[in-house]
C-alpha positions as CSV (number, residue, x, y, z in Angstrom):
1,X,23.4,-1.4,29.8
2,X,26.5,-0.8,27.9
3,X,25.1,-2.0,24.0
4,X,27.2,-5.0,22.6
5,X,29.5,-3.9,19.4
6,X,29.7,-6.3,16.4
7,X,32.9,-7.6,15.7
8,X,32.8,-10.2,12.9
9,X,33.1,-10.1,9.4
10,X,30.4,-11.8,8.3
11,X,26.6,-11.1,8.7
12,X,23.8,-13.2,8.3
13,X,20.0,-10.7,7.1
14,X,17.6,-12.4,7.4
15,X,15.1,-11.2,4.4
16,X,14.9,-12.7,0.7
17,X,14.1,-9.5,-0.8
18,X,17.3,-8.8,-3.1
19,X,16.7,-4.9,-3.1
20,X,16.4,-4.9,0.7
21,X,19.4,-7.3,0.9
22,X,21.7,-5.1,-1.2
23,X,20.6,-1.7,0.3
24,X,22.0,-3.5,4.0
25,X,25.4,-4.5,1.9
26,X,25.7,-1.2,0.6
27,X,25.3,0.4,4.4
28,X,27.6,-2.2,5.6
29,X,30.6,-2.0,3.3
30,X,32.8,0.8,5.0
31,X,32.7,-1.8,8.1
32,X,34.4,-4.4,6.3
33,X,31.4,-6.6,7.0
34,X,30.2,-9.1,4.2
35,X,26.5,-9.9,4.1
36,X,25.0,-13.0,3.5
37,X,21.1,-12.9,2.8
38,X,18.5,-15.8,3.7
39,X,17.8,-16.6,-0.1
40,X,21.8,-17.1,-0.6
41,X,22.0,-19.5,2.3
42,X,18.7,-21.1,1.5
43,X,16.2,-20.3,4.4
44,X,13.3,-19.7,5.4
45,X,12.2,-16.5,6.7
46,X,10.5,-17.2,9.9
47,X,6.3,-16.0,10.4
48,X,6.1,-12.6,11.1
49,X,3.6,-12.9,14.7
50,X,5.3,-9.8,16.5
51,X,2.4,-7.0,17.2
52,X,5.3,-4.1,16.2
53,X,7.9,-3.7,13.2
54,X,10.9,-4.5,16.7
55,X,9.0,-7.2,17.8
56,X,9.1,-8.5,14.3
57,X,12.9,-7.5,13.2
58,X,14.0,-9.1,16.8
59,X,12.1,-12.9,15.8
60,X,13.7,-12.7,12.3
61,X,17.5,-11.9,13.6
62,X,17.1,-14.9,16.6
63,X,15.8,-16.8,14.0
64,X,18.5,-16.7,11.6
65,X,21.1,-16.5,14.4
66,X,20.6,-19.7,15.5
67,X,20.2,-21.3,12.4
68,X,23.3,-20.1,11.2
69,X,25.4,-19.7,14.0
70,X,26.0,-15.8,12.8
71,X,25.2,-12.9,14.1
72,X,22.2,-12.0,12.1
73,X,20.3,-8.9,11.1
74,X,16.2,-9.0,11.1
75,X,14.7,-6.1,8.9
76,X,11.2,-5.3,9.5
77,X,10.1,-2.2,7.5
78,X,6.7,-0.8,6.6
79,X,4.3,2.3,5.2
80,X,1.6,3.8,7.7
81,X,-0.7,5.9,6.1
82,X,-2.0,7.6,9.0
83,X,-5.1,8.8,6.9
84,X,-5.7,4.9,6.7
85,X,-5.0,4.5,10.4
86,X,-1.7,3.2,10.1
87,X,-2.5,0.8,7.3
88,X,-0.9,-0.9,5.7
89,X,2.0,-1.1,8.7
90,X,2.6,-4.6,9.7
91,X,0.9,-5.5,6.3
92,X,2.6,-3.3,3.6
93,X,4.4,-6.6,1.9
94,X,0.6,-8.4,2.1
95,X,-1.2,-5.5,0.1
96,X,1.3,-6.4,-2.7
97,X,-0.3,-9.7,-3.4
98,X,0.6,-13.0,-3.5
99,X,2.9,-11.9,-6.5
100,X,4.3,-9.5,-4.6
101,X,3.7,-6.5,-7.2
102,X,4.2,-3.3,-5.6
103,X,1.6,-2.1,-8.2
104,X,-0.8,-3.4,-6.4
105,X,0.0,-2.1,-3.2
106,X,0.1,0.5,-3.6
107,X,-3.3,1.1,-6.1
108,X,-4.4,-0.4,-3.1
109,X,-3.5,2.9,-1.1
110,X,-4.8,5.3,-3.8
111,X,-8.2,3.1,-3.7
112,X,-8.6,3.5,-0.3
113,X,-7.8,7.3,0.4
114,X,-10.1,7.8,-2.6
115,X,-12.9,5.5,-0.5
116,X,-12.3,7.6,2.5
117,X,-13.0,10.8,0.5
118,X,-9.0,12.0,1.4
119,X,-7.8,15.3,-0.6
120,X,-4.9,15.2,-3.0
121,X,-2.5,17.4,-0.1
122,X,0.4,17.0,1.7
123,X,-1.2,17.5,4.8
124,X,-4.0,15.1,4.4
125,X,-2.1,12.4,2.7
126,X,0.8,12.3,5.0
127,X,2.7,8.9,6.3
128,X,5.7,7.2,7.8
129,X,8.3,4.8,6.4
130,X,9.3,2.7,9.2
131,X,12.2,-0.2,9.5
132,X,13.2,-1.9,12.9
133,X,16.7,-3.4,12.8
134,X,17.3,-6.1,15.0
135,X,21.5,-7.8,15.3
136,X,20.9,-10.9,17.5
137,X,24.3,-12.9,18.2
138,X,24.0,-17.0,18.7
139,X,23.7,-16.2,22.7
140,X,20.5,-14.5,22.5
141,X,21.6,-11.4,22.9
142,X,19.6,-8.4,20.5
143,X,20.3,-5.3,20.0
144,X,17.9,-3.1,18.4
145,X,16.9,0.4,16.5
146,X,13.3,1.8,15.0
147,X,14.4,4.4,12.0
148,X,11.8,6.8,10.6
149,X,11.1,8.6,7.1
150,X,8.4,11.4,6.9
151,X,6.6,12.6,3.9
152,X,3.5,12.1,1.5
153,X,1.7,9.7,-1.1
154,X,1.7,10.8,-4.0
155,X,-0.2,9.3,-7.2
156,X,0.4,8.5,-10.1
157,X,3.6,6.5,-9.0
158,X,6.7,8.4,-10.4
159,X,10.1,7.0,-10.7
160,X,11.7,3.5,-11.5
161,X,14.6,3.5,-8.8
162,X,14.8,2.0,-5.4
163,X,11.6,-1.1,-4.4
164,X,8.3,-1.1,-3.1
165,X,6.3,1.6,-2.6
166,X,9.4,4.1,-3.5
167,X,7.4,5.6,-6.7
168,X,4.2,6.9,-4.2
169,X,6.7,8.2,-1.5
170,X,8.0,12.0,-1.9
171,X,9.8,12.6,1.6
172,X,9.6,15.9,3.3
173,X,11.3,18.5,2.2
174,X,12.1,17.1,-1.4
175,X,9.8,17.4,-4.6
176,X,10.3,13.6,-6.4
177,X,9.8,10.3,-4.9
178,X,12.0,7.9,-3.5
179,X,11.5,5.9,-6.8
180,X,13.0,9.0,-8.6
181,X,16.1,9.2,-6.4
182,X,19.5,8.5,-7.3
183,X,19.8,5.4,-4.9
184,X,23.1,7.3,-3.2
185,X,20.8,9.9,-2.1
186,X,17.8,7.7,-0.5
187,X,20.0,5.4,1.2
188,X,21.4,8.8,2.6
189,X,17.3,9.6,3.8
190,X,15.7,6.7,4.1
191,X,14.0,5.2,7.0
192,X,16.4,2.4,6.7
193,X,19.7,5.0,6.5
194,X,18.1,6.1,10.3
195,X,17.9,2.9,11.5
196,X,20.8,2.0,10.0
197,X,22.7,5.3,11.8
198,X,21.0,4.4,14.9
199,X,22.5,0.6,14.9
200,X,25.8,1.5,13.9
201,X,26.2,3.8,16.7
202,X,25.1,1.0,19.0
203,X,27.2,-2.0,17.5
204,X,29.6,-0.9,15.0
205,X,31.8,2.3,16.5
C-alpha cells in the first residue's frame, strides 16, 4: 500500500515532555510544519497499554488525532538493556520515579547490572535506544516507523546536554555520551533521527 504523505502545516505530538517536544520541532522545521505538543493544548496523554513501543506510539497519535482534529504524532521511545533482559523497555520513563528524575533511572540501571554481577565492558553492558513514531490523521489512518540507536551504559553519568538517560548512553562508534553531545550532532544519531528518517520518507517527500 502506497504510504499516505502529510500535507498540513500544523502537527499535533502527542507527549508533554518539553525536550522530546522540541527535539520533534527541530526535525520538523525544514518541512514547514509547526508543532503543537499535548502540554501546549492542554491534554492528557492517553495510558500507555500497547505490549510494543508501535503499539504504544500508534494509541498516542489516534488519541491526539481525534481529540484535536490534527494529524498527530505519537512518540514512544525507550532503553533495553539487554544484560537486564530488555529492561527497562516499555518502562524506562517508570524507573525515573514518580518525579521523573532521570537520576534515578538510571542508578536504577547501574544497581541492577551490579546485582547481576555484569562487567564494566562494552560488550557486556550493551543496549538499544528505541522510539516508534506513529502520524495518525482524523480518519484513522497511521502510518508508522521503529528507529534504533546501538551502543553502551556507561557509569558515572557524563554530560549535561540532551534528557533522560543521555549521560549513561555512549553510542557505538563514539567515545562521550549522548549527554555530552552537541544537540546538532545527536539529533543527527539518535534513535529518534532514524525514526525520524524513516517517517519522513514515508510521509513527508
Amino acid at each position: 500500500m502506497t504510504p499516505r504523505r502529510f500535507s498540513g502545516t500544523t502537527l499535533g505530538v502527542a507527549t508533554h515532555n518539553t525536550g522530546k517536544a522540541a527535539e520533534i520541532g527541530t526535525m520538523l522545521a525544514p518541512f514547514g510544519v509547526r508543532v503543537l505538543s499535548h502540554a501546549e493544548l492542554g491534554l492528557a496523554v492517553p495510558e500507555e497499554t500497547g505490549a510494543t513501543f508501535l503499539e504504544n506510539a500508534e494509541l498516542k497519535a489516534r488519541t491526539a488525532a481525534r481529540a484535536t482534529n490534527l494529524p498527530s504524532l505519537g512518540d514512544d521511545s525507550g532503553l533495553a538493556v539487554h544484560a537486564l533482559d530488555g529492561q527497562p523497555g516499555l518502562h524506562t520513563a517508570d524507573w525515573e520515579g514518580p518525579n521523573r528524575d532521570a537520576m534515578t533511572g538510571m542508578a536504577r540501571i547501574q544497581r541492577e547490572l551490579a546485582q547481576r554481577g555484569v562487567p564494566d565492558t562494552a560488550d557486556a553492558r550493551g543496549a538499544t535506544f528505541n522510539c516508534a513514531l506513529a502520524l495518525a490523521w482524523p480518519d484513522g489512518h497511521v502510518e508508522s516507523v521503529l528507529g534504533q540507536m546501538r551502543g553502551t551504559i556507561v557509569w558515572p553519568p557524563r554530560g549535561n546536554n540532551g534528557h533522560g538517560y543521555d549521560p549513561t548512553f555512549q553510542p557505538d562508534g563514539w567515545t562521550i555520551t549522548c549527554g555530552e553531545m552537541d544537540p546538532d550532532v545527536k539529533n543527527r544519531i539518535s534513535h529518534r533521527a532514524d525514526a525520524f528518517a524513516r517517517l519522513v520518507a514515508r510521509c513527508f517527500r
